[in-house]
C-alpha positions in Angstrom: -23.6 9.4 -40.0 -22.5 6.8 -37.6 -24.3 4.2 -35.4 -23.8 5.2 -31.3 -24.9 2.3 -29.1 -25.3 2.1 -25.5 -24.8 -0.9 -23.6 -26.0 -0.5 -19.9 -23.8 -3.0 -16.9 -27.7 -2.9 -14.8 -31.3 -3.6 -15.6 -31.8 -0.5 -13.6 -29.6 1.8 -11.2 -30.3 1.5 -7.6 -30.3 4.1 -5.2 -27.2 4.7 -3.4 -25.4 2.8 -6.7 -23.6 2.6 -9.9 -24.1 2.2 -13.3 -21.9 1.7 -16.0 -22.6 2.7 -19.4 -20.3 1.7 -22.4 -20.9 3.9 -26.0 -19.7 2.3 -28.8 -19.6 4.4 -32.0 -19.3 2.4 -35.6 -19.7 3.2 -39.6 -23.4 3.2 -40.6 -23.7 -0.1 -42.4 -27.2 -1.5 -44.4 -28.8 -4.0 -42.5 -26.9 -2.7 -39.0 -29.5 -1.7 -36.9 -26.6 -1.1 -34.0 -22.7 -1.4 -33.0 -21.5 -4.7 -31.4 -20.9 -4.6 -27.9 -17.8 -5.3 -27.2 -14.2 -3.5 -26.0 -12.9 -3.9 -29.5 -14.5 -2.4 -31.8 -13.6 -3.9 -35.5 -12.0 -1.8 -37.8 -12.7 0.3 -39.7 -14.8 2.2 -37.5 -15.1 5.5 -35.5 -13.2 6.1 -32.2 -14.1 8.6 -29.5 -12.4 11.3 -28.8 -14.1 13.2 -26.3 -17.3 14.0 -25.0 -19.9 16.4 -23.1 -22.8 15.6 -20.5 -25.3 18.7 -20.7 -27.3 17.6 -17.6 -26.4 14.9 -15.0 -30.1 15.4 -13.7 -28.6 14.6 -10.2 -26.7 11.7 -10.4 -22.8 12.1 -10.5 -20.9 11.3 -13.7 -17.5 9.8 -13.7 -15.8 8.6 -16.8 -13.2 5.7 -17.7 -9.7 6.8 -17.8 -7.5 3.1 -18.4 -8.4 1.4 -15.2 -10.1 4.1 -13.0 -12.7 6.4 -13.1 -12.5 10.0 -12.9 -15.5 12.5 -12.3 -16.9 14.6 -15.1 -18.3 17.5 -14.4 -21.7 18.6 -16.8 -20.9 21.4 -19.0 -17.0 20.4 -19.6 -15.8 19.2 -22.6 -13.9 16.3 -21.8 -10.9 14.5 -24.0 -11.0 10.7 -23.9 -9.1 8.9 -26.4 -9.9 5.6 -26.6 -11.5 2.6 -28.8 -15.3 3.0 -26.6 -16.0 5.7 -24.2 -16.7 4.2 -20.7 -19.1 6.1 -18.5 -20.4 5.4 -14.8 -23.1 7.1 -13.0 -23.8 7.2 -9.6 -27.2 7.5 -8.0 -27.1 9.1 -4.2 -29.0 7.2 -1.5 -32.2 9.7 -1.8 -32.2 10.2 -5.0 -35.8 9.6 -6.3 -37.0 6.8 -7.9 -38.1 7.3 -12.0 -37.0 7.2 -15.1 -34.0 9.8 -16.0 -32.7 10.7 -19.7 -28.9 12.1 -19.7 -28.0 14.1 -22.6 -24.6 14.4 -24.0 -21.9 15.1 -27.3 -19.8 12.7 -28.2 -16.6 14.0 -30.7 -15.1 11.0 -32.7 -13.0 10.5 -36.0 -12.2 7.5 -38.0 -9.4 5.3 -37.2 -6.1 5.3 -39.1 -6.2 3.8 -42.6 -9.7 5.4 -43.5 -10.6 8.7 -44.9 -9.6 11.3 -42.0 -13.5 12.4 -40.6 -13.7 14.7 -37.2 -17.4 14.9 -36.5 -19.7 15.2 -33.4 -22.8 13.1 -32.6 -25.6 13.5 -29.7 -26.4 10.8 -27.3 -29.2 9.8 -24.7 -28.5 7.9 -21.7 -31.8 6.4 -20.8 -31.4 5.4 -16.8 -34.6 4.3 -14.2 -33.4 4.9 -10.8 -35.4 1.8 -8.6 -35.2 1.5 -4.8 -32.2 0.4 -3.0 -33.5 -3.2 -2.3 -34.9 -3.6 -5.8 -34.0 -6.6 -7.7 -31.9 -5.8 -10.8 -30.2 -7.8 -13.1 -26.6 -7.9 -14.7 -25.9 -8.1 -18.2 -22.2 -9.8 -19.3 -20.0 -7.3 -19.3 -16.5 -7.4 -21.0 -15.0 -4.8 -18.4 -16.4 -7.1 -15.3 -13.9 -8.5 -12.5 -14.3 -12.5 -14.1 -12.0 -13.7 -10.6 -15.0 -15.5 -9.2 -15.1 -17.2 -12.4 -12.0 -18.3 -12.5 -12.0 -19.5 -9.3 -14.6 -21.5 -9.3 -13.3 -23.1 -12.8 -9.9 -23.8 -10.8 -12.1 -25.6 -7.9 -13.8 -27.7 -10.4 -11.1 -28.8 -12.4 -10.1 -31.8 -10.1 -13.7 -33.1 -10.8 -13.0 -33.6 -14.5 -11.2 -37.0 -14.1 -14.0 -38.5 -12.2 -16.4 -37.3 -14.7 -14.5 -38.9 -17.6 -15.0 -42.2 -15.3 -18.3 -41.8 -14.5 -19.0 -41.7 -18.5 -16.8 -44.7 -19.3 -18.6 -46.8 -16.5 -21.9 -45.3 -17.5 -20.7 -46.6 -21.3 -18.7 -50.0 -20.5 -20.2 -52.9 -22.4 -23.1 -51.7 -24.5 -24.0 -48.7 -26.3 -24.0 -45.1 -24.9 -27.1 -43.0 -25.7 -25.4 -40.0 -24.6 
């Protein structure tokens, strides 16, 4: 039996929102309590192939297809090849506020060069809808936008000589304690 994982983008989905869920799906190992989050999953290991949401409790589902997302409908079987299975949820703007527990099937198989294994698994998506104003936090995310990152590391970069200065002044003539 393998280990599913979810990794959750939010804290907590606000109302009006989105969350993005990522389900990783690896070998059962000893001493592995859970998958490693991440895009690339190492190999050998178990690749989705699919998957089902029995209940969206409300919220509308929408699944990663390469760059966008495209809605899935509860009930449907739903064919998604991939190395993780990328989910987002969206909570309308009344939705109400509480804790919410999405079901769903998952089909997977192992990935080339291990024995050949077609299996399904069960999932829970564990989601607390909070008010729109509510202070969440992020979690780093390996499918984030990182362009404000890289910005700001392309605005700092002229600083770096005048650093390297500042510590060869701050270390002229006796010794540096840094």
């Amino acid at each position: 039996m393998p280990h599913i994982s979810l990794f959750q983008r939010y804290s907590a989905l606000r109302q009006g929102s989105d969350q993005d869920v990522l389900i990783v799906i690896c070998p059962e190992e000893p001493g592995c309590v859970e998958c490693p989050f991440t895009t690339n999953p190492p190999k050998p290991g178990m690749m989705p192939t699919g998957f089902e949401i029995a209940s969206t409790d409300g919220l509308t589902a929408f699944y990663r297809k390469g760059k966008k997302y495209k809605v899935a409908q509860a009930g449907n079987f739903i064919s998604t090849p991939g190395k993780v299975l990328g989910l987002r949820f969206h909570a309308p703007k009344d939705a109400a506020p509480g804790p919410r527990l999405l079901r769903g099937e998952i089909r997977y198989q192992t990935v080339p060069g291990t024995p050949n294994l077609s299996s399904t698994a069960t999932f829970e998506i564990p989601l607390q809808i909070v008010p729109h104003h509510a202070e969440i936090t992020e979690i780093d995310w390996p499918y984030a936008s990182h362009v404000g990152q890289h910005v700001m590391t392309v605005l700092e970069s002229p600083l770096i000589p005048f650093e390297y200065l500042l510590l060869i002044i701050a270390c002229h003539g006796g010794g540096c304690d840094l």
